[in-house]
C-alpha positions as CSV (number, residue, x, y, z in Angstrom):
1,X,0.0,0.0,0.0
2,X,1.2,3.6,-0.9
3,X,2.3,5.8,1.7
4,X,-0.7,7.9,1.8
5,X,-4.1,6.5,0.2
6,X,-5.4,7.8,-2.8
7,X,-9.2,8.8,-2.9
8,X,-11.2,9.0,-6.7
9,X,-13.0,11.8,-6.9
10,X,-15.0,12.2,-10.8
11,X,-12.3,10.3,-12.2
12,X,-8.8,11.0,-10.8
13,X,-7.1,10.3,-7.7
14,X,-6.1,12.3,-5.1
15,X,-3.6,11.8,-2.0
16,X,-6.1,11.4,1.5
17,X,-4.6,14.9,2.5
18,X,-5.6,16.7,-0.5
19,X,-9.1,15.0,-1.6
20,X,-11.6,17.6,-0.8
21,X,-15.1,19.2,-2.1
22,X,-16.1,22.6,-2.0
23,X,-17.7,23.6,1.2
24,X,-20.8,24.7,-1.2
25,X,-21.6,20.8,-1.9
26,X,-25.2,19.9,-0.9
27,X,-23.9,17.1,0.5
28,X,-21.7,19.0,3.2
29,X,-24.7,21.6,3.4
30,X,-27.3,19.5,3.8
31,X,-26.9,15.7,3.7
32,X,-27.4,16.0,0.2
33,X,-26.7,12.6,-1.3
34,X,-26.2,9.2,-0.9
35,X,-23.5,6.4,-0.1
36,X,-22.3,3.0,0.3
37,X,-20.2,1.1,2.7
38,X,-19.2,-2.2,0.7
39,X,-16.4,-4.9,2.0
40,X,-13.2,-6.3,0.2
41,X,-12.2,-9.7,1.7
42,X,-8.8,-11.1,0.3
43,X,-9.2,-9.6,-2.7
44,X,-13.2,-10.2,-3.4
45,X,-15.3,-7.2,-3.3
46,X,-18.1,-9.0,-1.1
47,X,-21.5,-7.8,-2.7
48,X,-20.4,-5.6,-4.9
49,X,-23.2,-5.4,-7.3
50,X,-26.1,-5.6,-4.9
51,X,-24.2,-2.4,-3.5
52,X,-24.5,-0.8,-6.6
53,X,-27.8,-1.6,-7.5
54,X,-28.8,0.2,-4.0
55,X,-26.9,3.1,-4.4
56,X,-29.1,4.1,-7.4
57,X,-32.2,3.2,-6.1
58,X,-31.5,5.5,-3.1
59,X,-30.3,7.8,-5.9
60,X,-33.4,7.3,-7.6
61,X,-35.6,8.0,-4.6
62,X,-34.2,11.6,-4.0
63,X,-34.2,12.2,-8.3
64,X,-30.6,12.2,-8.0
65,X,-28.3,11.7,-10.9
66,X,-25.3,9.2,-11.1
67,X,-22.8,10.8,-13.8
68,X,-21.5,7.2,-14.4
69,X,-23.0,3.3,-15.6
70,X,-23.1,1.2,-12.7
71,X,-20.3,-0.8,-14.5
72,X,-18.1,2.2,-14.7
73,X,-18.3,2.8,-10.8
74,X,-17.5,-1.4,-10.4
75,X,-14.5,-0.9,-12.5
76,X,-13.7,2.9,-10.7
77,X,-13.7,0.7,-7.4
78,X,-11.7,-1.8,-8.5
79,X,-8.9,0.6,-9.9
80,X,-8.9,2.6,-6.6
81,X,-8.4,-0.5,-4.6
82,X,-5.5,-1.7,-7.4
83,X,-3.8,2.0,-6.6
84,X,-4.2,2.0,-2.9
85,X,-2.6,-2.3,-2.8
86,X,-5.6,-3.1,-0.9
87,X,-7.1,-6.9,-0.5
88,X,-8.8,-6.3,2.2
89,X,-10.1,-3.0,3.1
90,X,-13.5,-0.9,3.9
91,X,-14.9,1.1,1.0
92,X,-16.8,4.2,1.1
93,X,-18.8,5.4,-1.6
94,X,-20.5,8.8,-2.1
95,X,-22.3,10.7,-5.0
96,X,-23.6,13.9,-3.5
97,X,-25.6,16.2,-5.1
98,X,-22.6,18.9,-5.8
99,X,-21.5,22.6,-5.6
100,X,-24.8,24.8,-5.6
101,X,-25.0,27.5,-3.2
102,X,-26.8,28.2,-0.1
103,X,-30.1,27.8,-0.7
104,X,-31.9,24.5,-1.1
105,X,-32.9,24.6,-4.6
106,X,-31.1,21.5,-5.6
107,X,-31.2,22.5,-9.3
108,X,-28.5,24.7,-8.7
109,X,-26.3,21.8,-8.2
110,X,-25.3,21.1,-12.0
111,X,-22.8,18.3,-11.0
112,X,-22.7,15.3,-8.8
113,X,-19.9,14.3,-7.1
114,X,-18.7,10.7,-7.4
115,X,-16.4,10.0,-4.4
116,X,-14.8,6.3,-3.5
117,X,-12.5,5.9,-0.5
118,X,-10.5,2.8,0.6
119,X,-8.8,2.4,3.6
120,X,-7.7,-0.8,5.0
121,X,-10.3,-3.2,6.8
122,X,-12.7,-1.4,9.5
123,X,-12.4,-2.9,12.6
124,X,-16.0,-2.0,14.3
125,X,-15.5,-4.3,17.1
126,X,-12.5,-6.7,19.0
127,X,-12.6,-10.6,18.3
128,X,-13.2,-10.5,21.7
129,X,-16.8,-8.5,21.4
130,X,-17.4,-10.9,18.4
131,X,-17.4,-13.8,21.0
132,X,-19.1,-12.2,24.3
133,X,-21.5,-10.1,22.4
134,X,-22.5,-6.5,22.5
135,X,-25.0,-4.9,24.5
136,X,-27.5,-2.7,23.3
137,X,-30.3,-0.2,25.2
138,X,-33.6,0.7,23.6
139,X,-33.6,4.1,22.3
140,X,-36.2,7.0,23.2
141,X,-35.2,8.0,19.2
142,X,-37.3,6.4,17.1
143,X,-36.8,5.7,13.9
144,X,-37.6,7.7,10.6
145,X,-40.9,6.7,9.2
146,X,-41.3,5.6,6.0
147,X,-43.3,8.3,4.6
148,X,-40.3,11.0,6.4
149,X,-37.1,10.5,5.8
150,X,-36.4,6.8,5.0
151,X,-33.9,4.7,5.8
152,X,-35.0,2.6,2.8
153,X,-32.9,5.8,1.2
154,X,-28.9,5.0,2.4
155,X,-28.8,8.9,2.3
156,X,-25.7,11.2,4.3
157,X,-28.5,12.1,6.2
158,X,-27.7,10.3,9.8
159,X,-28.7,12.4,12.4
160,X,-31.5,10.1,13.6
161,X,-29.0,7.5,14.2
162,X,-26.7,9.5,15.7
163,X,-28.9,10.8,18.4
164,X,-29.5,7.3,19.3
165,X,-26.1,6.2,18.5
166,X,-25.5,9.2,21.5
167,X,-28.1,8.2,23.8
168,X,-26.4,4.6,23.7
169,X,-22.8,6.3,24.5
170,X,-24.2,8.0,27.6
171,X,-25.9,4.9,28.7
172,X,-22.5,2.6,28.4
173,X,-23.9,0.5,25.6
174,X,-22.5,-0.2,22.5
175,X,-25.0,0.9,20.5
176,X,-29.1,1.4,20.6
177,X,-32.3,-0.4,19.8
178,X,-34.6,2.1,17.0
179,X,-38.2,1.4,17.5
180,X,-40.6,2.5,14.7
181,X,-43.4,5.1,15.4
182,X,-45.6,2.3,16.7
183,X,-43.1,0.4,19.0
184,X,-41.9,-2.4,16.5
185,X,-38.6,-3.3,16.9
186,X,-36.6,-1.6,13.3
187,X,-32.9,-1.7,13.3
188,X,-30.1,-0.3,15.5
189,X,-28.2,2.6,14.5
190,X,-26.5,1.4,12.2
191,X,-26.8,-2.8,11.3
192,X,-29.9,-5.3,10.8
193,X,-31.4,-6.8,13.4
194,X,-32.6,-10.5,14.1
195,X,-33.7,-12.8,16.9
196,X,-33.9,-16.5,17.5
197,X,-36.6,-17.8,19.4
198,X,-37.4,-21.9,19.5
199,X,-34.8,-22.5,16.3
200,X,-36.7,-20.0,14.3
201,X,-34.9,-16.7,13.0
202,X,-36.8,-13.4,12.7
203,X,-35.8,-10.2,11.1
204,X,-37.9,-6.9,10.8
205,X,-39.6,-5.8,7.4
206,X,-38.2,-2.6,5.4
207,X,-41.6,-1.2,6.8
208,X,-40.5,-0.4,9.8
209,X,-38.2,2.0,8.3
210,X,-34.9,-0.4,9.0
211,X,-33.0,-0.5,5.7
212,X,-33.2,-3.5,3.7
213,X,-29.3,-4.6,4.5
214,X,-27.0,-6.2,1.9
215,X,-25.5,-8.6,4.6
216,X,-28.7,-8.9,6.0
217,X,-30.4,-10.5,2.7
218,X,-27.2,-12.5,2.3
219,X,-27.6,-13.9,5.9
220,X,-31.6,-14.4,5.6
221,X,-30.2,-16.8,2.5
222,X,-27.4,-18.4,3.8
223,X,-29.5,-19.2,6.8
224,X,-32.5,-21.1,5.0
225,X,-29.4,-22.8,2.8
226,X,-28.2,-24.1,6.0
227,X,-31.6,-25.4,6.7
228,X,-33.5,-22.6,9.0
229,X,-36.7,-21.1,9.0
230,X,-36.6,-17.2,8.6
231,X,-39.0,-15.0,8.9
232,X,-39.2,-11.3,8.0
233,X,-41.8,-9.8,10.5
234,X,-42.7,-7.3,13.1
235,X,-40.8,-7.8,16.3
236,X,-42.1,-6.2,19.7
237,X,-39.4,-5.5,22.7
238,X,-40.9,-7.9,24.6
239,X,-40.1,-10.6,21.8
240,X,-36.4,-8.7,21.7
241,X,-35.7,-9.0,25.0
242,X,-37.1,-12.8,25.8
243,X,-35.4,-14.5,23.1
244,X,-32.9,-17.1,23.1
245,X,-30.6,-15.6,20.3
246,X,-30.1,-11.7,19.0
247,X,-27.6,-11.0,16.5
248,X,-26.7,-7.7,14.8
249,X,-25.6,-7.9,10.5
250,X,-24.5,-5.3,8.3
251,X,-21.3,-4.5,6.2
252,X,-18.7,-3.8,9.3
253,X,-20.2,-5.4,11.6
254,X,-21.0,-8.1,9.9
255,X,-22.8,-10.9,11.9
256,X,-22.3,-9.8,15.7
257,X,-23.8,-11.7,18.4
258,X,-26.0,-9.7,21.2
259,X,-26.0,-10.6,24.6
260,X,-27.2,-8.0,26.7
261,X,-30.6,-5.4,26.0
262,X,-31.7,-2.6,28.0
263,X,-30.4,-4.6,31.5
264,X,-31.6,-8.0,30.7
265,X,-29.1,-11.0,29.7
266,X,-30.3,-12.6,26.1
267,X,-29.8,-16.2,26.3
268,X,-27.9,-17.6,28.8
269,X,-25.4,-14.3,28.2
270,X,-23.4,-15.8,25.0
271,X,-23.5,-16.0,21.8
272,X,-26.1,-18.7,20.8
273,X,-25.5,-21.9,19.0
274,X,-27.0,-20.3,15.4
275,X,-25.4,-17.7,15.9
276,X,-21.8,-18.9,15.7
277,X,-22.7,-21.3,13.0
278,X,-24.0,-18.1,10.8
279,X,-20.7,-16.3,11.7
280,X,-18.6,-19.6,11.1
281,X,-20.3,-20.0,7.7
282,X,-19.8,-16.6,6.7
283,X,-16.4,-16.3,6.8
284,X,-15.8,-18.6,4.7
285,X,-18.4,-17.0,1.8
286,X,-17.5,-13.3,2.3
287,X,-14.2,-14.7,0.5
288,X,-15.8,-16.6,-2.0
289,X,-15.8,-15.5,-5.7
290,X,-18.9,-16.3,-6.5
291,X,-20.2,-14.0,-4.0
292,X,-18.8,-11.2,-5.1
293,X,-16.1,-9.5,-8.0
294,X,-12.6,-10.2,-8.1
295,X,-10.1,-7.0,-7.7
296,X,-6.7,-8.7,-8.8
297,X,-6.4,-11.4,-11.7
298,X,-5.3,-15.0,-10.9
């Protein structure tokens, strides 16, 4: 890897210390814009199309245009991960809505800007959380509704999760519980959520305003591969809190066991037996070609 990474903004690269946009971006203004956080494990860009194919439906949703083919940003991706030495590494991709000025008219904004950053693999949590499990409080922040803000749209638009995010910090969890506008468990503040009660995994629907996770389609797959039930419905706390298994998924914390919620032990206060089997299994296909596209030739 090169001294100092090298970030692609519209189509050249830039050193870390000099890869900037103007302060007038709607995207610095006002959450303008929208991004993806995508995975490369030894060399195989986990998911990379399903990644794509979200980042223009979210671009879609706020009538936000993508100066590029979806191929041209796979192969943009790839080339910024050649030029950085990286095989396994954290990517960060942002279009935002560009330079206007102050006001919100985004039609000021003539061009997008199509930003991709690599740094080497984002460590979210210790081996050591990975096996003990995190623990988690239920949020007073509820999550965006549908018909608001979605989280169905992966926008730069975060401040919902980040007051909750916040109210977790102050509360010595690692991270916070969303519940919709009705009281159904959604997401946390920022992976998937699932339970295990009686062998039988559940996830919340999309209509609770969680966002309809890469990872967390991949796991809801690999687990009925592997021969379990899985359900996508709506979850109360009471359901969260009493079952036998809670795990976390999404792209760096990939599948993270939860052992504690708001005070009360999950389980028996480790991560559950489908649990580790998920995680075991998904090591082994983050890395596999077939689930993903290949950055360096054989």
């Amino acid at each position: 890897m090169s001294k100092e990474p090298l970030v692609y903004i519209n189509g050249e690269y830039y050193p870390k210390s000099k890869a900037a946009v103007s302060v007038y971006d709607h995207g610095f203004l006002y959450g303008d814009g929208v991004f993806e956080g995508i995975r490369e494990y030894d060399g195989i860009i986990f998911m990379l199309r399903e990644h794509i194919d979200r980042l223009y439906d979210s671009a879609k949703a706020i009538m936000l245009e993508i100066p590029m083919t979806k191929e041209e940003i796979i192969n943009a991706v790839v080339e910024t991960l050649r030029r950085n030495e990286l095989r396994d590494a954290y990517i960060r991709l942002v279009v935002t809505r560009g330079v206007g000025d102050l006001g919100l008219d985004p039609r000021k904004c003539k061009n997008s800007n199509v930003i991709i950053i690599t740094e080497p693999a984002l460590t979210l949590y210790s081996k050591e959380a990975k096996l003990k499990g995190i623990s988690l409080i239920i949020s007073s922040v509820r999550r965006d509704r549908v018909d608001a803000t979605t989280h169905q749209i992966k926008s730069m638009n975060y401040l919902n999760s980040i007051l909750a995010k916040l109210e977790a910090i102050n509360a010595g969890a690692d991270d916070a519980v969303m519940l919709d506008d009705r009281g159904f468990v959604a997401e946390t503040t920022s992976t998937n959520i699932f339970i295990v009660k009686n062998g039988i995994i559940a996830t919340p629907p999309p209509t609770t305003g969680a966002l309809p996770g890469i990872t967390r389609a991949f796991v809801m797959r690999l687990a009925k591969r592997l021969g379990y039930h899985v359900e996508e419905r709506e979850i109360t706390p009471f359901e969260l809190i009493t079952a036998d298994e809670v795990f976390v998924t999404g792209t760096g914390a990939e599948i993270l066991p939860v052992t504690k919620i708001a005070g009360r032990t999950v389980g028996d206060g480790k991560a559950g037996k489908i649990t580790l089997r998920l995680m075991e299994r998904f090591e082994k296909e983050c890395r596999d070609p077939a689930n993903g596209v290949k950055v360096y030739p054989d």
